[in-house]
C-alpha positions, 0 to 999 in steps of 0.5 A: 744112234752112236752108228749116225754119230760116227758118220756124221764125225767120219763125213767130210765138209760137203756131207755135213753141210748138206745135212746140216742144210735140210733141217731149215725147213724142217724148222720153219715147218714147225714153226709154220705150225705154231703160229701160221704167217704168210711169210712163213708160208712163202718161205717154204718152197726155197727152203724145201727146194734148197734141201733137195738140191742140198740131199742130192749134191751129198748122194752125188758126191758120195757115189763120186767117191766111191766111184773113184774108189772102185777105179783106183783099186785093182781088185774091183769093189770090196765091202768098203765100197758098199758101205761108202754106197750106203753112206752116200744115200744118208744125205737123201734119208735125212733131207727127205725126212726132215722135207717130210716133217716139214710139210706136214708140219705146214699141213698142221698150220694150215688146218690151224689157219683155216676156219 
């Protein structure tokens, strides 16, 4: 957990913001289960669309900047850019994670719902 802590103080605005992004489905999602609405409902697909968009603008832009990294540097790749690799798919695990509670959260209310 401390590992997750350091990213999250090392990452820059867009990593932490696109982080930040995918949680609001998550959150509508249990919500969704706890008390089931149409509006509710109907705002899922935006905000799941909205933390995918977000979840591959932060894998973009850390293989950007690795990728700038590996052309600046004359010796080629070293382990710092492998890790700068593994950091950049953390805003992918994350989003898809949360998508995941998310929907299955809606699936919950929606057996709820249902007579």
């Amino acid at each position: 957990m401390t590992r997750m802590m350091d990213f999250f103080s090392q990452a820059g605005l867009v990593a932490k913001f696109s982080i930040l992004i995918v949680f609001a489905p998550m959150v509508m999602g249990v919500l969704y289960a706890i008390r089931p609405t149409e509006a509710r409902l109907a705002l899922m697909r935006p905000l799941s669309l909205a933390a995918i968009f977000s979840s591959l603008v932060g894998l973009s832009t850390g293989l950007i900047n690795v990728l700038v990294g590996i052309s600046n540097s004359a010796g080629g790749p070293n382990s710092a850019m492998y890790v700068g690799l593994a950091e950049s798919l953390v805003s992918c695990l994350v989003g898809f994670g949360s998508l995941t509670i998310a929907w299955l959260s809606v699936a919950l209310g929606m057996r709820r719902q249902t007579p």
